[in-house]
C-alpha positions as CSV (number, residue, x, y, z in Angstrom):
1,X,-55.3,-105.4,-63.5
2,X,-54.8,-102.2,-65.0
3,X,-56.9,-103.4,-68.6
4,X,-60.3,-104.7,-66.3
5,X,-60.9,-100.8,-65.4
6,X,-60.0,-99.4,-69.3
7,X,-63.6,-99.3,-70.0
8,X,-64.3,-97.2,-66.9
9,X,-60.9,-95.1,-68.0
10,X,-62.3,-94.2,-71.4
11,X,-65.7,-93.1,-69.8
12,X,-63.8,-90.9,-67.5
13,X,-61.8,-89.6,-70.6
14,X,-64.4,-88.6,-72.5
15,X,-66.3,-87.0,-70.1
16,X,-63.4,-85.0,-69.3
17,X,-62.6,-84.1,-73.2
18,X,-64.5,-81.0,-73.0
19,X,-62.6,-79.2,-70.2
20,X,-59.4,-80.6,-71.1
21,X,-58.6,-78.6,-74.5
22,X,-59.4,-75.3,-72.3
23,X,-56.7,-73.7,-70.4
24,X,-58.1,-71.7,-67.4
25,X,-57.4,-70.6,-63.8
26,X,-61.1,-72.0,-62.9
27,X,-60.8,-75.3,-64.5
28,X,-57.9,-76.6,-63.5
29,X,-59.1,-80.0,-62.5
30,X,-61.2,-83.1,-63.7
31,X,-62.3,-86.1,-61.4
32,X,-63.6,-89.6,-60.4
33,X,-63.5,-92.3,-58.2
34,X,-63.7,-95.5,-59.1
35,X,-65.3,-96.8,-55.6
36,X,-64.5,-100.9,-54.0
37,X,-67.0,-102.4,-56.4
38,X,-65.4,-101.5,-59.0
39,X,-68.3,-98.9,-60.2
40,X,-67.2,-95.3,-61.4
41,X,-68.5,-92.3,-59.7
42,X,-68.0,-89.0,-62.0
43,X,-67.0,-85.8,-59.9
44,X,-66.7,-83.5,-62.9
45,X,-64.9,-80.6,-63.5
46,X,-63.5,-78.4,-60.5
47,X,-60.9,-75.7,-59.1
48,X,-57.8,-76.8,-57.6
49,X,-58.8,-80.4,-57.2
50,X,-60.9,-79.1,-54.3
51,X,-63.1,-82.0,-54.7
52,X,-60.7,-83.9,-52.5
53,X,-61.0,-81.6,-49.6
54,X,-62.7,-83.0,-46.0
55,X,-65.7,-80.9,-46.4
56,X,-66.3,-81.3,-50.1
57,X,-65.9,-85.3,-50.1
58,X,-68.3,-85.1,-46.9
59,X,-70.8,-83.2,-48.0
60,X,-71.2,-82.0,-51.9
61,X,-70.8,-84.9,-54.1
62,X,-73.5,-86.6,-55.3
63,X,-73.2,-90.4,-54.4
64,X,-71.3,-89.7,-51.3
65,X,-73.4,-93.0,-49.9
66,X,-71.9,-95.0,-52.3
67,X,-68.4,-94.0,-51.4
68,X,-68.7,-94.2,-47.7
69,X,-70.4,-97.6,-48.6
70,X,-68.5,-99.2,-50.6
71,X,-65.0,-97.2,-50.5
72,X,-62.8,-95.7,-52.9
73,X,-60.3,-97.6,-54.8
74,X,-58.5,-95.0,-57.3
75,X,-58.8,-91.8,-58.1
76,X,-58.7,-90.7,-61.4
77,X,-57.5,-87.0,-62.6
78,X,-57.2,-85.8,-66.5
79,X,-54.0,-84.1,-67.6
80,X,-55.8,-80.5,-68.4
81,X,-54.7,-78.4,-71.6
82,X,-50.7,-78.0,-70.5
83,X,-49.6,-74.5,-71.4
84,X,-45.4,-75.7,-72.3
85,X,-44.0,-77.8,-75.0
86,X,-44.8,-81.4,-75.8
87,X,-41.1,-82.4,-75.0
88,X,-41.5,-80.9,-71.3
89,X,-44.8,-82.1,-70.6
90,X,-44.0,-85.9,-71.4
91,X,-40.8,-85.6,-69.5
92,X,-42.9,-83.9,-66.1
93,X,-45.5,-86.7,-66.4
94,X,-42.9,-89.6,-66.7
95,X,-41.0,-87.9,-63.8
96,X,-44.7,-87.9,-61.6
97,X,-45.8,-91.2,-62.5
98,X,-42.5,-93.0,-62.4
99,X,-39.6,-91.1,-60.2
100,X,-41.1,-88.5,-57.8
101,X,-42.4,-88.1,-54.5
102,X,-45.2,-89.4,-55.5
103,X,-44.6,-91.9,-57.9
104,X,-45.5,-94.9,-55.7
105,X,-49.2,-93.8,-55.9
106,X,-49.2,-93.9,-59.0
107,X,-50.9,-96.9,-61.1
108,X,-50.4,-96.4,-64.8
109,X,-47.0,-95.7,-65.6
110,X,-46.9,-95.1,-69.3
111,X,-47.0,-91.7,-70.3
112,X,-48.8,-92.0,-73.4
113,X,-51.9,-93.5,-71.5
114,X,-51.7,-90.5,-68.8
115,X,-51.8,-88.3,-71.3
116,X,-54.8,-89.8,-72.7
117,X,-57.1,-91.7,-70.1
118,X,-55.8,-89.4,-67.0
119,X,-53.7,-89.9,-64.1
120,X,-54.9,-93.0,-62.0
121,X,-54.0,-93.0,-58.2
122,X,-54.3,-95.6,-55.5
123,X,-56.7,-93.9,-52.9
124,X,-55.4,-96.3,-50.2
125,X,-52.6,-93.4,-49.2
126,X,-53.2,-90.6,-46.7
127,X,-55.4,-87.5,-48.6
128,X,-53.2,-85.0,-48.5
129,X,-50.5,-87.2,-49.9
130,X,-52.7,-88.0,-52.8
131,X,-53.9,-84.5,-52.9
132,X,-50.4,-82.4,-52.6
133,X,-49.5,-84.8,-56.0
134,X,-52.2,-83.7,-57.9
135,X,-51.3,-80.2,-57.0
136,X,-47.6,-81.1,-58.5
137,X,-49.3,-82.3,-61.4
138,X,-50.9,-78.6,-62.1
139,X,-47.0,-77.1,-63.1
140,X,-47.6,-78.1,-66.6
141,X,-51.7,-77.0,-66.8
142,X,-52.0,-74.2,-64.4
143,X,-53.1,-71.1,-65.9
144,X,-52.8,-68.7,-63.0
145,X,-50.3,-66.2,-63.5
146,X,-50.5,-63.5,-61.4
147,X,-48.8,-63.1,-58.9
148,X,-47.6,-66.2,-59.9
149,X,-46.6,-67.6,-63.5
150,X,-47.0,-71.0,-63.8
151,X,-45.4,-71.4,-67.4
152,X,-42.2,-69.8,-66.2
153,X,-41.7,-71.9,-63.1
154,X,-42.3,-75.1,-65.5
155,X,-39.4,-74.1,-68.1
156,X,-37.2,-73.2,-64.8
157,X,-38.0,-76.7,-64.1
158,X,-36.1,-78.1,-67.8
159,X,-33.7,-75.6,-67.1
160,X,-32.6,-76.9,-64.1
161,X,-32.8,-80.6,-65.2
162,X,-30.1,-79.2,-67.6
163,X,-27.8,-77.7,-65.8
164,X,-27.3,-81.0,-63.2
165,X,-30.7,-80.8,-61.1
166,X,-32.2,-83.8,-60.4
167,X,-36.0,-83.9,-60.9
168,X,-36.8,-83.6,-57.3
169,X,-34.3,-80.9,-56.8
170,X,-35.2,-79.2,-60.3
171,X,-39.4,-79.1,-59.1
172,X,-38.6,-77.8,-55.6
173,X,-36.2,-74.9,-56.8
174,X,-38.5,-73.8,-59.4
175,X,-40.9,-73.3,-56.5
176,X,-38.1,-70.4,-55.8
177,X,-38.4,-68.4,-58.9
178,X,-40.0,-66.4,-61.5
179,X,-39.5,-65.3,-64.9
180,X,-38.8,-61.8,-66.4
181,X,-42.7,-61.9,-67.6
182,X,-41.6,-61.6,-71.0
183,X,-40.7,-64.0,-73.7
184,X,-37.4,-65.1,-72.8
185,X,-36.3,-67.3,-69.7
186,X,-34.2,-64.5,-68.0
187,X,-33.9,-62.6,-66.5
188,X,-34.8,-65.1,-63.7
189,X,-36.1,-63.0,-60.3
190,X,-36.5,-65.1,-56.5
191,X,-39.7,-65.0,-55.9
192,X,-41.5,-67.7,-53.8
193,X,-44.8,-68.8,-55.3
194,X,-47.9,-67.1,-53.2
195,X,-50.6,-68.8,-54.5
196,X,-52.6,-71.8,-52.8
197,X,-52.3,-73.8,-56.0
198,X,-48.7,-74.8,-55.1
199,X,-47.8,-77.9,-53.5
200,X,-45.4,-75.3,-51.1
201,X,-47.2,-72.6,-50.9
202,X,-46.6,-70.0,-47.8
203,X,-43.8,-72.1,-46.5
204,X,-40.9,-71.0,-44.8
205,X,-38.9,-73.7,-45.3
206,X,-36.2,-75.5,-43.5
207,X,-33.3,-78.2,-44.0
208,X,-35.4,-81.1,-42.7
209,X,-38.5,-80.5,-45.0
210,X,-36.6,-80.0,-48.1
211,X,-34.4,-82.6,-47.4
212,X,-37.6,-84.8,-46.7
213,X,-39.3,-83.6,-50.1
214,X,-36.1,-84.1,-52.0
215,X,-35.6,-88.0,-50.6
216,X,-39.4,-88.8,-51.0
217,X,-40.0,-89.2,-47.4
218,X,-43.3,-87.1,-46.1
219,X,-43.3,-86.9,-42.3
220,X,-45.9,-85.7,-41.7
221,X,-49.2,-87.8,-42.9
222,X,-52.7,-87.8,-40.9
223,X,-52.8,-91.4,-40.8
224,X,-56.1,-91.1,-43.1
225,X,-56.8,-92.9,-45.7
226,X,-58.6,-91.4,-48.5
227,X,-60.2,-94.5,-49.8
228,X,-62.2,-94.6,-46.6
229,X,-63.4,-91.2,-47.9
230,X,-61.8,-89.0,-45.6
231,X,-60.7,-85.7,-47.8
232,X,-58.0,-83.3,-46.9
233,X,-58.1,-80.7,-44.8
234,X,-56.4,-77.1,-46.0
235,X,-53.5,-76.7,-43.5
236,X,-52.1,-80.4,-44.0
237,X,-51.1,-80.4,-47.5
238,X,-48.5,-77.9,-47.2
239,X,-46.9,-80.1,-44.2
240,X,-46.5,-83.5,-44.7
241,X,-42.5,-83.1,-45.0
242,X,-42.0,-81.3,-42.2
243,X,-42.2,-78.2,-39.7
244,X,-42.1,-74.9,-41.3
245,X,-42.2,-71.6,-39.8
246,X,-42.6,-67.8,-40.4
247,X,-39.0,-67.7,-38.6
248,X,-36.0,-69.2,-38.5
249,X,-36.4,-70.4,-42.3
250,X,-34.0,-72.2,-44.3
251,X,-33.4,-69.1,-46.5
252,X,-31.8,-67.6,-43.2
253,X,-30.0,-70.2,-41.9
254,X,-28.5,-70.7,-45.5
255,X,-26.8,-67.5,-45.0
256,X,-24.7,-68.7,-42.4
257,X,-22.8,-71.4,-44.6
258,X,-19.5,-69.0,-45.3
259,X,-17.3,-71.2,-46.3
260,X,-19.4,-72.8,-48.8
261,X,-20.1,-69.3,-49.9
262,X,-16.8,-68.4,-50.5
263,X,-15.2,-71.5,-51.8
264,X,-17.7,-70.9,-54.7
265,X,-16.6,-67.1,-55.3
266,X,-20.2,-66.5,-56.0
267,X,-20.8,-62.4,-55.8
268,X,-24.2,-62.0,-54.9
269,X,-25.7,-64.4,-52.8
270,X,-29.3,-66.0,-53.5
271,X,-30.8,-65.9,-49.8
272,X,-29.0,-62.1,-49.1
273,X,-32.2,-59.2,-48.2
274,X,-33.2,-58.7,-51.6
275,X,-34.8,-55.3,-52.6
276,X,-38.4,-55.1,-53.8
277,X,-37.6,-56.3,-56.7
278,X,-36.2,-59.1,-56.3
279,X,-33.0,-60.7,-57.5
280,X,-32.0,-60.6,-61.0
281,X,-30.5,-63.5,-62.9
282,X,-28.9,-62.5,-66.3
283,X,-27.7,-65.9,-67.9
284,X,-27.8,-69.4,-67.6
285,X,-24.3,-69.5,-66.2
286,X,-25.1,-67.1,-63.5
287,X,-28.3,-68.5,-62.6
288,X,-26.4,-71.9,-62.6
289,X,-24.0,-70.7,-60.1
290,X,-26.4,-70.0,-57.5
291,X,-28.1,-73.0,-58.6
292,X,-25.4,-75.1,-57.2
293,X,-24.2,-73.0,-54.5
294,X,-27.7,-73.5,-53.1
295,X,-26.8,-77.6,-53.4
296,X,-23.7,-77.6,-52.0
297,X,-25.8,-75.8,-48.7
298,X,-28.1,-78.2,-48.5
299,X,-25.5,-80.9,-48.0
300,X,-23.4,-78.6,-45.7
């Protein structure tokens, strides 16, 4: 199945080869649709795949008609210029395609052809589903950085991997952090991510929803399908596993697990009032420590 729609693939590829090689916060995303009769509709280059959105797929692309006639198939999404190591980035696009959240939406699960011919996506899913995985596809391309440092956050991701994370675990905890700024890894500072280019931004989050991200289980989903053309709107992708709040977050309940707290004979703990500027992880070790001890509350 996957070899009848190379041709279109290639076309899509090259088209997209001139934005790819460029790393910047406004071209952070390439797109098409490959619509039910098999022809390929080009959406170009755009921010923050916005191009999936309810009002852009209603009303700014060219060939709408065709899409609402003849309905979307797969989505296809290049891997733009990644800003880490080669190492990292085939390792985050085999963990996407093949063993995260997202995985099942995936159709082309060699890496080697990602990295050439793009992502391809079954559109038959909810749009915010499809959309918040493209979104988690951006850690290893993103080029925003302030407040927010994208490159950072993707080698917290290997770090954690290392030090007993699974994937899952080791994407939604580097969500949680950022870097020194400066050339080395630490020290490592909690700092939630405030942009809108992360899959969690502005959440407050609790058990349930990370516990929902972390077993692959969204909650949450419109009940749209995006291969009838119906885009995304912006409050859902944040949501689909689970409630979240501006009170009563995990980070506050966490604080109430004591005796985790103290069987671990951790000295400073990672959800205590930190001061402006933040919490400040020296090592490996130490940032391992709280690492787990953040684990072992999340199965308390």
């Amino acid at each position: 199945m996957m070899e009848q729609y190379l041709p279109i693939r290639e076309e899509f590829a090259k088209k997209a080869s001139q934005y790819t090689n460029i790393c910047s916060q406004d071209n952070n995303s390439f797109g098409g649709f490959i619509l039910g009769d098999d022809s390929y509709l080009n959406i170009g280059r755009w921010v923050c795949h916005g191009w999936l959105s309810e009002y852009n797929m209603l009303e700014c692309h060219t060939g709408r008609n065709r899409y609402k006639t003849h309905g979307i198939k797969y989505v296809l999404s290049a891997v733009m210029k990644p800003h880490t190591t080669d190492d990292i980035v085939r390792l985050f696009i085999d963990w996407l395609i093949n063993r995260s959240p997202w995985a099942h939406m995936h159709m082309d699960k060699d890496v080697d052809s990602v990295l050439r011919l793009g992502y391809m996506v079954d559109a038959n899913y909810a749009p915010e589903a499809v959309t918040s995985g493209f979104i988690a596809s951006r850690l290893i391309t993103e080029s925003y950085s302030s407040p927010d440092d994208f490159a950072i956050r993707c080698l917290v991701w290997k770090e954690l991997i290392d030090i007993g994370c699974t994937e899952n675990e080791a994407f939604f905890f580097a969500h949680m952090y950022k870097g020194s700024g400066k050339k080395d890894l630490y020290p490592i500072t909690f700092n939630r991510m405030q942009s809108g280019h992360s899959t969690f931004h502005g959440c407050n989050y609790q058990e349930n929803y990370i516990k929902s991200f972390l077993n692959a289980s969204p909650v949450n989903l419109s009940g749209r399908l995006l291969s009838r053309g119906e885009g995304y709107h912006s409050y859902t992708i944040n949501s689909i596993w689970g409630k979240t709040t501006d009170k009563d977050s995990f980070a506050e309940k966490v604080q109430n697990f004591v005796p985790v707290r103290k069987a671990l004979k951790v000295d400073h703990h990672i959800f205590r009032k930190a001061p402006k500027q933040g919490f400040s992880y020296k090592s490996r070790e130490d940032f391992a420590s709280v690492i787990h001890q953040l684990k072992e509350c999340l199965n308390a």
